[in-house]
C-alpha positions as CSV (number, residue, x, y, z in Angstrom):
1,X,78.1,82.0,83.6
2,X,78.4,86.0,84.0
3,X,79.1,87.3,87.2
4,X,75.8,88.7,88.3
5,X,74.7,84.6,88.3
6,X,77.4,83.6,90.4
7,X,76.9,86.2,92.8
8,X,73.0,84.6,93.3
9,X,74.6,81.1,94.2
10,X,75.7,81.1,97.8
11,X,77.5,78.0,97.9
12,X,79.7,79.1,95.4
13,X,80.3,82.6,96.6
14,X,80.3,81.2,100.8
15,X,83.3,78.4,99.3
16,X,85.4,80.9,97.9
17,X,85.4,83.5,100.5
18,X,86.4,80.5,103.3
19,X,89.3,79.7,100.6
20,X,90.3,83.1,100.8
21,X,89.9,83.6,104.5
22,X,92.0,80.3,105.1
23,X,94.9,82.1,102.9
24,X,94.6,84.7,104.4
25,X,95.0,83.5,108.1
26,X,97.9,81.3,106.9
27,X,99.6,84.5,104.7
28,X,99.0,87.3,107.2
29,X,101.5,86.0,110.3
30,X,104.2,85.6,107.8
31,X,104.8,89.4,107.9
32,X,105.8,89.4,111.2
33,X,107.6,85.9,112.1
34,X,110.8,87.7,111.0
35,X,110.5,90.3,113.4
36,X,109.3,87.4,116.1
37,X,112.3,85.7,115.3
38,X,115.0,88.9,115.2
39,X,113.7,90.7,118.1
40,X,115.5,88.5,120.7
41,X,118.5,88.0,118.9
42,X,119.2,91.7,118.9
43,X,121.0,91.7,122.3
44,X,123.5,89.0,120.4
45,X,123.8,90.7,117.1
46,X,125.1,93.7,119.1
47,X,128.0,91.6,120.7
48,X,128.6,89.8,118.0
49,X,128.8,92.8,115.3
50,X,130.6,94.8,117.6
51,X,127.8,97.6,117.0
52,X,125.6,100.0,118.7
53,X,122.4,99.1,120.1
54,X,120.7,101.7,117.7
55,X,121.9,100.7,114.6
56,X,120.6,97.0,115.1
57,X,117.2,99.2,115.9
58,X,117.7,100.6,113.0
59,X,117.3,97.5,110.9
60,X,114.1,96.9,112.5
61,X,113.0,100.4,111.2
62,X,114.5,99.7,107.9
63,X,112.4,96.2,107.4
64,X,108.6,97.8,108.6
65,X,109.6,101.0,106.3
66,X,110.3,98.4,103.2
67,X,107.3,96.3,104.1
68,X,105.3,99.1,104.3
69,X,106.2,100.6,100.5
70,X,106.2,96.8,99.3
71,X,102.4,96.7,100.0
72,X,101.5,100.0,97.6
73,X,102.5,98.4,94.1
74,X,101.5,95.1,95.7
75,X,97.6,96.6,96.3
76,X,98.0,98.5,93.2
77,X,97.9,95.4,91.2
78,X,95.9,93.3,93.3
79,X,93.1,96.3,92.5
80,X,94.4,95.8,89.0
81,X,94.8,92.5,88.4
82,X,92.6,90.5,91.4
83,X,93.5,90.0,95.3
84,X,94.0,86.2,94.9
85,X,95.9,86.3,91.6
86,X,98.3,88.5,93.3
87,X,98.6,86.8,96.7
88,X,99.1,83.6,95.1
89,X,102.0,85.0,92.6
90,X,103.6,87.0,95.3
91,X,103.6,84.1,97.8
92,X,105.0,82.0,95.2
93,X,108.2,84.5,94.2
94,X,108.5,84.6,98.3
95,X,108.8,81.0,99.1
């Protein structure tokens, strides 16, 4: 079947795009659990490390930065390769 025909059958197209939404919602809040899950410890970590307030901060900064430059290579090859070959191979390395 070539891709113009599939793109005239709804059902399959309106199946596939609820799959993807559905991944999506599930993949999209893993991003920021760490950061739901650090943020309140930070007051600790500083008595605990024995550390400035801003250099904790700092590791906050450091994380967004490297999440931030992980997702150009990552939506370089999803234009390259597909969106849901990608998700599904980077959420398989992640877990």
């Amino acid at each position: 079947m070539s891709q113009a025909s599939t793109d005239l059958n709804p059902e399959s197209s309106s199946s596939s795009r609820r799959g993807l939404v559905a991944m999506l919602l599930v993949t999209v809040p893993f991003s920021q659990i760490p950061l739901d899950t650090y943020t309140p410890a930070m007051p600790d970590m500083v008595r605990e490390l024995a550390t400035s307030a801003s250099l904790i901060e700092n590791t906050v900064t450091v994380y967004m930065l490297g999440m931030a430059l992980a997702l150009i290579p990552v939506g370089m090859l999803s234009d390259a390769f597909g969106r849901k070959k990608i998700l599904l191979s980077v959420s398989h390395f992640w877990f």
